[in-house]
N, C-alpha and C positions, 0 to 999 in steps of 0.2 A: 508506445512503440517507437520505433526508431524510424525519421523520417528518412523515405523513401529518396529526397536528395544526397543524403550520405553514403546512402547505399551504393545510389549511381556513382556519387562523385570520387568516395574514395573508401573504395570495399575493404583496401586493406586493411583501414583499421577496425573493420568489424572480426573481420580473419582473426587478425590479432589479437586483438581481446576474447572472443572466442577459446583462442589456445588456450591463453591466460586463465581463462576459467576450463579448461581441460573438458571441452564437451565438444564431446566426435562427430558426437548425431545432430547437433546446431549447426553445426562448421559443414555437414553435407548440406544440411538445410538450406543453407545462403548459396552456397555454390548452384543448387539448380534454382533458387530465388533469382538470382543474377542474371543464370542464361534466360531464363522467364520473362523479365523485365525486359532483355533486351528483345524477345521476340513478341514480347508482348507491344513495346513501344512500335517495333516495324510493322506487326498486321495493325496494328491505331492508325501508320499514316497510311496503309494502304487504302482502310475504312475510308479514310477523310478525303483522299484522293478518288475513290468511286462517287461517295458523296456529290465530289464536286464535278465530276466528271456525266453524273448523271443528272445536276444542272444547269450542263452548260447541252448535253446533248440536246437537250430537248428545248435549248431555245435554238440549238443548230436545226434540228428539225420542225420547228417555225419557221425559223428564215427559209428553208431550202421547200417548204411547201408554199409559202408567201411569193418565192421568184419561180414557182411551178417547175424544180427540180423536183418532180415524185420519185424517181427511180434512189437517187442519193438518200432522199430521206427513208425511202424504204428500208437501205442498208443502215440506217442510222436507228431506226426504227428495233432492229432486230439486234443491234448492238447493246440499244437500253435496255432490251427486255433481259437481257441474261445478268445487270447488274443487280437487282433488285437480290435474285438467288444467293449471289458471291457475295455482296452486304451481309444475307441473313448469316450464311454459314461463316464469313470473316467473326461479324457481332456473337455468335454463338461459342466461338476458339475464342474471343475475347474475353466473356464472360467467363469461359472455365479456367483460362491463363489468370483473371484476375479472384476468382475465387481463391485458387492456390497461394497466390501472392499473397495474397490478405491473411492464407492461415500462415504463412510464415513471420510475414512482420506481427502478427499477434502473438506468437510466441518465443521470437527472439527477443536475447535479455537487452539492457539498456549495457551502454559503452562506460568500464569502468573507469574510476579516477585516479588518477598513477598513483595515489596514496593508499590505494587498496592492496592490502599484503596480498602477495599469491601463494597459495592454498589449497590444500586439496579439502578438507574438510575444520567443522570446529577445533581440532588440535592445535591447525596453526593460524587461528585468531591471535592478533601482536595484544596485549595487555597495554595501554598508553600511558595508565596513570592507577597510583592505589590509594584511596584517601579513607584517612580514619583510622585507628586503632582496632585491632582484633580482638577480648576478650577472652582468655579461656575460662569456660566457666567454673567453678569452685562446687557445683551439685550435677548430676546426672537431667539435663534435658528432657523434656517432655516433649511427644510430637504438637503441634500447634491444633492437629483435628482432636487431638485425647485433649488438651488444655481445654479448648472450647465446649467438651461435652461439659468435663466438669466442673466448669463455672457457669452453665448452663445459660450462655452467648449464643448460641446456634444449635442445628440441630439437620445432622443429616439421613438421619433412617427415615424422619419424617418427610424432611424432600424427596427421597428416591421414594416415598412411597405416593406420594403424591405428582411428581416429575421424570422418576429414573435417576438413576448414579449421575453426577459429575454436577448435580444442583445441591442448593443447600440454602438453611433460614438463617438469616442474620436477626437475634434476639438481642433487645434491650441496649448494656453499654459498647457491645460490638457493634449494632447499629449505629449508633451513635458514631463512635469513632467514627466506622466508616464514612458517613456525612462528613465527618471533622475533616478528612483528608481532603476529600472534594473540594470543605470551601477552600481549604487553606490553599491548596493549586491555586481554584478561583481567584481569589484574593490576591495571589502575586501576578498571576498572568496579566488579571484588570489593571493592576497598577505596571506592569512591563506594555499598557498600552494593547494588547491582544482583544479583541469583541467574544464575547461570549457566544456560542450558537449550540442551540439543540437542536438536533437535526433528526429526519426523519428516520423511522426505526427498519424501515424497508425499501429498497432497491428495486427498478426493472435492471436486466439483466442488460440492456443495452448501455445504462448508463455504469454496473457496476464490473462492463468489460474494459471500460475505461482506466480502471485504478488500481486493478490488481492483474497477479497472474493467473492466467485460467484454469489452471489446474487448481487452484483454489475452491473452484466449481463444485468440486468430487469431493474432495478430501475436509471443505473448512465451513464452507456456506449452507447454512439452512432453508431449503426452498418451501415457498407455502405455495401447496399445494391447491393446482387447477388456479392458479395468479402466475401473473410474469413478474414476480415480485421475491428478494430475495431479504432474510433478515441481513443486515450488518454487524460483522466482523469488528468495526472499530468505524469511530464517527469521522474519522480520516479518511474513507472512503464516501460519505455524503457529502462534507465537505468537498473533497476533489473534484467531485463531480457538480457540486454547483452553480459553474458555468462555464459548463459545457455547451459549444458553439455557440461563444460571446467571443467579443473581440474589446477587450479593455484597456479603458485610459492608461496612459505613462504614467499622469501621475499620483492615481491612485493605488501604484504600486509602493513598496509593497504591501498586498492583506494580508492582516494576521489573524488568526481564532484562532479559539478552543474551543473544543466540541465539549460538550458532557452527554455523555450517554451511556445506555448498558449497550452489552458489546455480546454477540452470541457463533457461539463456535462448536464444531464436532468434536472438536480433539478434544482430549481427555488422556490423561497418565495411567497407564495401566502398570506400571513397576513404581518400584523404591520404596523409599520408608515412610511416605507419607500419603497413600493413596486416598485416605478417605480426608479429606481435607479442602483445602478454596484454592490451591496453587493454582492448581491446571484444572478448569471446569467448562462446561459450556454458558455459560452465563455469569458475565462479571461487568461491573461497572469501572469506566476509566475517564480522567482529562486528556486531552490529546489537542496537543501545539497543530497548526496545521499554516502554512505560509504560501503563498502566491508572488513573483516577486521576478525581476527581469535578470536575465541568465549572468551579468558580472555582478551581482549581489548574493547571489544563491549558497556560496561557499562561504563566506562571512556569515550568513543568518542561519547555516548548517550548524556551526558551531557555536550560535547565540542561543541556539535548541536545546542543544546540549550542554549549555552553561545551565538554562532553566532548570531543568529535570535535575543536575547534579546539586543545584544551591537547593532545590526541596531535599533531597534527599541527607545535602550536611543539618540543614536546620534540622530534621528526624533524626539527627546523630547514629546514622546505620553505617557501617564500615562497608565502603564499595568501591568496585575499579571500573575502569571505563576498556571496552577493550573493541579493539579498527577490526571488524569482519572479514575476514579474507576472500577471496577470488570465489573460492569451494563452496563457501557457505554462506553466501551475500543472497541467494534468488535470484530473480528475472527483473526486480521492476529498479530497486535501485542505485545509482551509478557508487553511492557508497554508504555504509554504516555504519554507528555505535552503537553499543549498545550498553544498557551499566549495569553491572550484576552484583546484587547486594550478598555481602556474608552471613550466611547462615548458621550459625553455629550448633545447632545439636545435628544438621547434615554433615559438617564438617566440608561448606563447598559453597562456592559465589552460585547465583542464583538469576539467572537475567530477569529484571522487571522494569529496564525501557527499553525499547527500540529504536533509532533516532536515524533518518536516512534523507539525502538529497535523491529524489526523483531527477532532477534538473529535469530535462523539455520531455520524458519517455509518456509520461502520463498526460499529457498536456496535447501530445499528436496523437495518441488514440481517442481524445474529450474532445478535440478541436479549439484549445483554447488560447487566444494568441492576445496582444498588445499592439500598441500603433507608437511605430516608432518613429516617429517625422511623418511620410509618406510611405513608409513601408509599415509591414504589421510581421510581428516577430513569435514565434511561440514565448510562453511563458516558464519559467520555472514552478515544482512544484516541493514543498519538501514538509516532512512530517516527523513529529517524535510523539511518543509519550509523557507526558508529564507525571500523573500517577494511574496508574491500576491498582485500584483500590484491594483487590483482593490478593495480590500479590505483596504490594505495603502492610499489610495486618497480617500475614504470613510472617515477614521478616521481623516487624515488630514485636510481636509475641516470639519468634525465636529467641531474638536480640534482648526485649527485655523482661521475662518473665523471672519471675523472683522463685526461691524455695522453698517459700510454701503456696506455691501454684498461684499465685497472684499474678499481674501485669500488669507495670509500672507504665506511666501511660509519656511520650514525647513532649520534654517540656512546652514545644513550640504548640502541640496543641490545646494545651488546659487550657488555657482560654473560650476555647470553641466548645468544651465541652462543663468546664464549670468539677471536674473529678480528675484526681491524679493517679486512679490506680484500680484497676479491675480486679475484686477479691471477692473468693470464692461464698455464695451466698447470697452475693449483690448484683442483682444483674444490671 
């Protein structure tokens, strides 16, 4: 969330960004946020002022019974007794003032970065960059969920009949790959210096209001039931949150991971041409960059995130662009992002499968997690990409390389990992 100094100090740029992102009902939101704070700050000092007014009383009413003034103390007497009421009922307006406060700084977005196109929706995402050749292909495209039946890789009647829709079996050299990708992530990250972390598969709700938007709640998180424990969406949000109200060294900035983990989600595709398929599911595995790192470094390692995730995706030789999120379409938590959407070819359409965003300090003030800067202590930056989502790369892949007679040709860069060049029908 957005510290409460910026708010007091200098509202307009929340105003402004705000517009910027064209949301009427935030922009009310601050406005009575503001008048709140300021009457919340003046009954604070009146509090503090009783407080101390009804510790000084009653040593005046010491003194004044000590030199056998009883009549004075009596009027002094009957003064304290009425502060104890005005405290509770002052502490009582405070507490509800500061409820309020709190749901609004929880739900307003983070201050964008002037490099954010403004935007009303996905349309006007700026494209930054296109890399890689397009193929058209020379035979009629199969979907990637019909290629997998019949090379008999996976198998989705048997998930939904076992799990429900939007799950699925990864059989044999699908398996495989999939691992392939993973290490291969692994492997470069270990060597760009990143610590590996697997991190826990469940959440309390305290600490996973830290890292995302709340409305995530509803719409994305899977809650286990009768536990304050929620599955994870992506290992970027355990990461975030693992230290939470720490205060860390200068110079063991900046941290870097990668998470490995499955990743579990509501959402599901109900349109287009590829419903029964691994695109959009609830349950998928991904590597995910995850960085810690003091606020004039943040924007330099924003786009060392995105160097990562783009050099995996040339070594898989996938045709893909990178494209700056706009104002519209950015959400609440971060101040900017990319994202790279790989060409698909029998959709005939780029296909996002990274994510890649500077947090800078919004996550970092709702976690409480700051650095010591000399003698002062600073919030921290926080920022995240995707590396691979594995079920989104085997998607593309198989778009991009399946052959004519239903085969798939397998990513030079991974034969290695896997010891086979080529997924054909019959072999699993």
């Amino acid at each position: 969330m957005l510290d409460i100094k910026l708010i007091r100090e200098n509202p307009e740029i929340i105003k402004k960004d705000l517009k910027r992102r064209n949301d009427t009902e935030k922009l009310g939101w601050f406005e009575d946020l503001f008048k709140k704070d300021i009457e919340w700050r003046g009954l604070k000092q009146r509090v503090d002022f009783l407080r101390s007014r009804r510790n000084s009383i009653s040593e005046e009413i010491n003194r004044l019974k000590k030199s056998g003034n009883n009549n004075e103390a009596e009027l002094k007497i009957k003064e304290a007794s009425k502060i104890p009421e005005e405290i509770k009922n002052s502490e009582d307006k405070l507490n509800q003032l500061k409820e309020k406060i709190d749901f609004y700084l929880m739900r307003l977005p983070n201050i964008l970065h002037g490099s954010v196109p403004t935007g009303k929706d996905s349309e006007d995402n700026v494209v930054v960059r296109k890399v890689g050749k397009i193929k058209k292909p020379k035979f009629e495209l199969r979907s990637h969920g019909e290629l997998i039946e019949s090379l008999c890789i996976g198998d989705f009647k048997k998930a939904a009949k076992v799990s429900g829709t939007g799950f699925f079996y990864l059989v044999g050299k699908l398996a495989l790959l999939d691992q392939a990708l993973k290490r291969f992530a692994m492997d470069y990250l270990v060597k760009k210096k990143y610590t590996l972390v697997e991190p826990p598969l469940m959440m309390n709700r305290k600490a996973y209001e830290g890292v995302t938007d709340l409305a995530d709640f509803e719409k994305v998180m899977y809650k286990i039931e009768g536990e304050d424990l929620y599955l994870i969406a992506t290992s970027e949000h355990p990461m975030g949150a693992m230290y939470m109200n720490e205060v860390l060294d200068e110079e063991e900035l900046p941290i870097k991971f990668a998470g490995i983990s499955s990743c579990f989600r509501k959402e599901i595709g109900s349109h287009g041409v590829d419903t029964r398929g691994i695109f959009r599911v609830h349950q998928f595995d991904k590597i995910e960059q995850f960085v810690f790192c003091k606020p004039e470094e943040s924007w330099k390692i924003h786009e060392e995130l995105l160097a990562n995730a783009e050099y995996l995706f040339k070594k898989l030789a996938l045709p893909y662009r990178v494209v700056n999120i706009c104002s519209g379409d950015i959400g609440t938590v971060a101040a900017k992002k990319y994202d790279i959407e790989v060409w698909m070819p029998r959709q005939e359409k780029y296909a996002e499968v990274v994510s890649c965003s500077n947090c800078t300090s919004y996550q970092a003030v709702r976690l409480n997690i700051k650095y010591k800067k000399g003698e002062e202590k600073e919030y921290v930056h926080t920022l995240n990409s995707t590396a691979i989502a594995t079920s989104r790369a085997l998607v593309a892949i198989i778009e991009n390389y399946q052959e004519k007679d239903g085969s798939i040709k397998i990513p030079k860069v991974l034969v290695p990992y896997l010891g086979f060049s080529k997924i054909e029908a019959g072999k699993k």
